[in-house]
N, C-alpha and C positions, 0 to 999 in steps of 0.2 A: 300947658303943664309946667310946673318948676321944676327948674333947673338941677336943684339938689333932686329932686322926684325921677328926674329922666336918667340920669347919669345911672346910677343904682340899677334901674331897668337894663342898660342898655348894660351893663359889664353881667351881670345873670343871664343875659340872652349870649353872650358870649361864653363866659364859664359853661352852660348849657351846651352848647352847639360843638363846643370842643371836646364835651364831656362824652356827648352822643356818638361824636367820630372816634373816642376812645374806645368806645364801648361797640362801637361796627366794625372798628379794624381788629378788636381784639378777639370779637364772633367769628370773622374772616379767618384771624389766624387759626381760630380754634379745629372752625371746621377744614382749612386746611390742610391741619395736623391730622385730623379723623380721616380727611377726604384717602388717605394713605392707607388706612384700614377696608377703605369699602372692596369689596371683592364682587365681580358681576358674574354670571355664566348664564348662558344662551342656547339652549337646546332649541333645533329645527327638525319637523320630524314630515318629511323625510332628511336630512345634512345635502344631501346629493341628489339634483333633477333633471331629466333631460324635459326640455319642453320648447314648442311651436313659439316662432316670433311672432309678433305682431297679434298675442293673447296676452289676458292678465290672468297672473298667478296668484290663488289663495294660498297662502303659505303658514300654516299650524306650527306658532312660534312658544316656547316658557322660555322664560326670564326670572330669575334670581339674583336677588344682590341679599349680599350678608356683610355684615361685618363687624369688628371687636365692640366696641362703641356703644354700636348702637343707635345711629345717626337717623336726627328725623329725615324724613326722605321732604319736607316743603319746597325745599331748595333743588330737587332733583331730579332729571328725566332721561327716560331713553330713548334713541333716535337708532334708526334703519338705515345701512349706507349701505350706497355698492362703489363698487369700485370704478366701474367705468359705467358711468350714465348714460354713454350712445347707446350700450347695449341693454342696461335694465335701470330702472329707476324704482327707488321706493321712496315714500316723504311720511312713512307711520310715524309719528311718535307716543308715548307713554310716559303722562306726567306721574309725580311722586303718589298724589295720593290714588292714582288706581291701583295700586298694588295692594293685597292684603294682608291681614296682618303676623301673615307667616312671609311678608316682604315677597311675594309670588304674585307673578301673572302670566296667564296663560290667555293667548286669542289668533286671533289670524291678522295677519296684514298682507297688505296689496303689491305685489309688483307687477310694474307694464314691463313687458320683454319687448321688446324695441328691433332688437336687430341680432343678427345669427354670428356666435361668437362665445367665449367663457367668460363668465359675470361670477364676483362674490359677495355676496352678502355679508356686512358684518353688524356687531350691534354696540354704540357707544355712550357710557355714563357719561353725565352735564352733569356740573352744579354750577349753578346759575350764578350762584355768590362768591365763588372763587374763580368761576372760569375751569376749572379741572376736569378732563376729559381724558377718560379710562375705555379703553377699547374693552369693551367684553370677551369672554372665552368662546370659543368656536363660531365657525363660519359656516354658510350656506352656498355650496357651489353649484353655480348654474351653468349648464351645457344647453345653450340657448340654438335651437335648427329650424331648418327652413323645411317647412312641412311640405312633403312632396304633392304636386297637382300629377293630374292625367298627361299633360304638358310636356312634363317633363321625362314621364316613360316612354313619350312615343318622339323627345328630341333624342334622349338616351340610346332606345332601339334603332331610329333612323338612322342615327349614326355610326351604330356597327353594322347595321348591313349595308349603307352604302361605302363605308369602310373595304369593307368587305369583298362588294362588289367592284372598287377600283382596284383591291390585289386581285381578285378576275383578269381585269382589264392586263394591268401591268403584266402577268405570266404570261397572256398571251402573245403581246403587245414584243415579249422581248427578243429580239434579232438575235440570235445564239450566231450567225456568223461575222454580222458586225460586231456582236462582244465578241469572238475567239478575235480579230484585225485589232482591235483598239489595245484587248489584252497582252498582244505580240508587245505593244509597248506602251505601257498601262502610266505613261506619265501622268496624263490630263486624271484620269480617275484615279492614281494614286490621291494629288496633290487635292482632289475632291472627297479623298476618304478622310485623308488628314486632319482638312480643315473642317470639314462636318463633326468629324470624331474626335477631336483634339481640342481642335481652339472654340465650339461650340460650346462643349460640356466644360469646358475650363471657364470662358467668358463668363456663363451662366451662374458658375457656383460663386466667382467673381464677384460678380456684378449685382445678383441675391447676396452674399453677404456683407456686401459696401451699402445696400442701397435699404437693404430690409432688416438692420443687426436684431431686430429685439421682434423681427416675424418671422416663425418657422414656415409659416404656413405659405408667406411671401418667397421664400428663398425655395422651397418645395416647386411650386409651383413654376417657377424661373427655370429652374434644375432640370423638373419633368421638359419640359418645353427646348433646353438647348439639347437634351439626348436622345430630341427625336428627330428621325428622318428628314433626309429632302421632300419637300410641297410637293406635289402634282403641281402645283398651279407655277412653278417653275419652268416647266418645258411652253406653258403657255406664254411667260414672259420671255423665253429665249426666241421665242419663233416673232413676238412683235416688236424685241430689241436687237434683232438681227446676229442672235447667238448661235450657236452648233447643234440644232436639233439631235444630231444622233449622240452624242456626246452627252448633251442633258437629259436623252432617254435614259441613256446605260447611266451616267451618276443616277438617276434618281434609282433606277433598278436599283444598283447595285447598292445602293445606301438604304434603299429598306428591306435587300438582303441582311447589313451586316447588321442591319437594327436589333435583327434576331437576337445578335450577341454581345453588342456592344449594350446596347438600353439597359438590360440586365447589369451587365459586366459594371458599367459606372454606378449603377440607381443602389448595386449590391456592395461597392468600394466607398468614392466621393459621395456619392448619396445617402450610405449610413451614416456618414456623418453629422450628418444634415437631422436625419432621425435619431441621432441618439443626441441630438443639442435641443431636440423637442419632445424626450422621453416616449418618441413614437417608436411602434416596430415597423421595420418591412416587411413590407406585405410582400414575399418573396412568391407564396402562391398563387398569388392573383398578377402578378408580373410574368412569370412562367405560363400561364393559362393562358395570360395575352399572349403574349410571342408567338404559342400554339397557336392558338386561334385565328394567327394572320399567315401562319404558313398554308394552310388547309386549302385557301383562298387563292393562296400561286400555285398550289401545286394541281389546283382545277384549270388555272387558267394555260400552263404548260401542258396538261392535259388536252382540253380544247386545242392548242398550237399543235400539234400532234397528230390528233385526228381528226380536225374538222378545220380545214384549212379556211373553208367560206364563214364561218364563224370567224376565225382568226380574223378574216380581214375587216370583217365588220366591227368588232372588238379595238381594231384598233386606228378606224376612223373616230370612234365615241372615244377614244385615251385623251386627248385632249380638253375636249368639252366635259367630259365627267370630271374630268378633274380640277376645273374650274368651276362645276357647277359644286362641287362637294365645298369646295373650297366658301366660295357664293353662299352655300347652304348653312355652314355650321356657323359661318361671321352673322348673317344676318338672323338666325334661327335663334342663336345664343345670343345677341342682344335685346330679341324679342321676348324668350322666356326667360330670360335674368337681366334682366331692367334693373332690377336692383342692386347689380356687377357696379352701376356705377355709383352709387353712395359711397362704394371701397373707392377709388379713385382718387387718388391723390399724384401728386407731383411724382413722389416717387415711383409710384407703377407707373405713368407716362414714359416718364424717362427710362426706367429698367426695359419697356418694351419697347421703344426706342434702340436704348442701346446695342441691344444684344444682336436683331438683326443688320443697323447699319454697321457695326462693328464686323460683323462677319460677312457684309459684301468686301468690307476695306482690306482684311489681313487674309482674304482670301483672293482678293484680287492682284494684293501685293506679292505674295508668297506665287501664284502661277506669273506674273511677269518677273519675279526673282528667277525663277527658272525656265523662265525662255520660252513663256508660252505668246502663240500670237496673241494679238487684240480680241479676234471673236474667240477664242477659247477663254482668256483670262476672263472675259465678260461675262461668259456662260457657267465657268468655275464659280464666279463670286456670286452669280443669283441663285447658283442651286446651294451654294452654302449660306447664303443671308436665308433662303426661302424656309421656315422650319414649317412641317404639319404638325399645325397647331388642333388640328381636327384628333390626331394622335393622342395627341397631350391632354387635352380635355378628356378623351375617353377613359386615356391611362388614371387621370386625377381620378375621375370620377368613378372606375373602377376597382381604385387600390383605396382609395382611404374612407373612412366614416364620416356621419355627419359631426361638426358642420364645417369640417377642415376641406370635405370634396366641393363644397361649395364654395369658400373662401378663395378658396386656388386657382379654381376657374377664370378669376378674374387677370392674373398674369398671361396665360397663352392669348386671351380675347384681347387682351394690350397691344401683346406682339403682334395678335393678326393684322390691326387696325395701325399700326405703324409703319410694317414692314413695305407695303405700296409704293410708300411716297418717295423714295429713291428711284426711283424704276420712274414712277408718273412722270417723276424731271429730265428725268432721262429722253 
């Protein structure tokens, strides 16, 4: 081709190309002057669902978009988010032209509910050609639970009756003349009420709000677990670490005597705190009803002690072995039927369950040799205050709150149980 021939092409092809990108950046800017008019809103009917995990949900969505303009919708779509994908996911979207011509659509889209926790829905305008993304008007909130099995009423039931059946045991089990000796000079069990009742429930709201700031349900859970009693499975560990049997009888008595009033006393104090930073109420009747319901259970077994002395004794050759087997029962029962305890599992529950019991052998062991307790007593102070029943504390979770926060919670006392051992094993 000649030379004067090519030249002429070749600057048209550029005049052109310049002319085209004038004419795209000035559409751009157009529509992203409009894109300021578009207005979206998003009706879900039902707004609010409780529903089973590990189900998919059809969910009956309209979408509208309006605006001054009048803007073609080519360029435009809408897309389904949630906010936290572990717990639901949706990937619906809605190009521009299924909408009709009153700019409406209405259909169902899909979400996988995944895991047991609160998800929200929301819904967000695209335009493709500017990039501009407009969150729509209202949300979809999802209270995603874990659908109860047969499982799990009869780990629930088992568990208050053989609750139940160890405050049996313990009423019977208790020496009222060794407690009136010990109580002449109630050091060791002062300094074991202290540390149970003091420095437990302190550690715990501690150590839940360093470890968990942005989970109530973490710091709950933590909470329940440091304001409750001495373990059974304490006196088991003082008789194989060469502790003060009668000493960790009477603390453990007398610490799920003062449960009565203390558990209440913080859960109704330090622990509204805790609820009123998760917009929950206390459950102050079903806290109350517990307390009831564990007295009823000593005051048979004092009963028993009373008049049926050959009872008595047999009651409290099984004090020990029940109380290790209960112990035995709810660790292995509870990771049997919530297997899915550990997908919660992170660094931070480790260590929170970690902490709280070796923290409360250490400042309970220091605080009785601060005041001049022997070696096997200080020994036996700091297991019965590292030892928490965490058998308690799951009942109490599981008890007082709804779904899917009694589930979630669970997962902290099952932490502490499974940690609290390995002191003692080294030992």
């Amino acid at each position: 081709m000649h030379r004067r021939t090519v030249f002429p092409i070749a600057l048209l092809r550029v005049v052109a190309a310049v002319g085209a990108n004038a004419i795209i950046g000035n559409l751009q800017q157009v529509i992203a002057v409009k894109s300021e008019n578009f207005v979206c809103s998003t009706v879900f009917s039902p707004n609010e669902s409780t529903v089973p995990m590990d189900t998919v949900l059809k969910q009956l969505v309209k979408v509208e978009i309006s605006d001054i303009d009048d803007n073609p919708l080519e360029f435009t779509s809408v897309h389904f988010m949630s906010d936290n994908s572990r717990l639901a996911t949706v990937y619906d979207a809605i190009d521009g032209h299924e909408f009709d011509s009153d700019r409406k659509w209405q259909g169902n889209i899909t979400i996988n509910l995944r895991f047991m926790g609160e998800a929200h829905i929301r819904t967000e305008l695209l335009n493709s050609l500017t990039n501009i993304t407009k969150t729509c008007r209202n949300i979809l909130k999802l209270t995603i639970i874990r659908k109860p099995h047969a499982i799990d009423y009869v780990f629930t039931g088992s568990v208050a009756l053989l609750v139940s059946l160890l405050y049996i045991i313990f009423g019977a089990a208790l020496d009222l003349t060794i407690l009136r000796t010990l109580l002449r000079r109630p050091v060791g069990p002062t300094i074991g009420f202290l540390s149970q009742f003091l420095f437990m429930p302190l550690l715990s709201y501690g150590i839940g709000y360093l470890m968990f700031p942005n989970s109530v349900d973490m710091q709950l859970g933590l909470f329940f677990t440091g304001v409750s009693p001495s373990g059974g499975a304490s006196n088991m560990w003082a008789v194989i670490l060469g502790g003060n049997i009668n000493l960790s009888i009477l603390m453990t008595t007398l610490s799920n005597f003062a449960a009565f009033g203390m558990m209440p006393l913080w859960i109704f104090t330090l622990g509204s705190m805790i609820f009123a930073r998760g917009n929950m109420r206390v459950p102050y009747e079903n806290i109350t009803m517990f307390a009831i319901s564990l007295i009823v259970p000593l005051a048979i077994g004092l009963a028993i002690q009373k008049y049926s002395p050959r009872t008595t004794r047999i009651l409290m050759r099984l004090l020990k072995p029940a109380s290790s087997c209960l112990i035995l029962f709810i660790v292995i029962f509870a990771i049997i039927t919530n297997l899915y305890l550990f997908e919660l599992f992170s660094w931070q529950i480790v260590l929170g369950g970690l902490l709280l019991p070796w923290l409360g052998y250490i400042l309970a062991w220091l605080l009785a040799k601060l005041l001049h307790q022997n070696a096997v007593d200080s020994l036996t102070i700091a297991i019965e205050t590292g030892i928490q029943n965490t058998g308690i504390a799951i009942f109490l979770l599981r008890f007082s709150l709804s779904p899917p926060q009694d589930d979630l919670t669970t997962v902290i006392p099952v932490s502490v149980a499974i940690m609290t051992p390995f002191p003692l094993l080294a030992l």
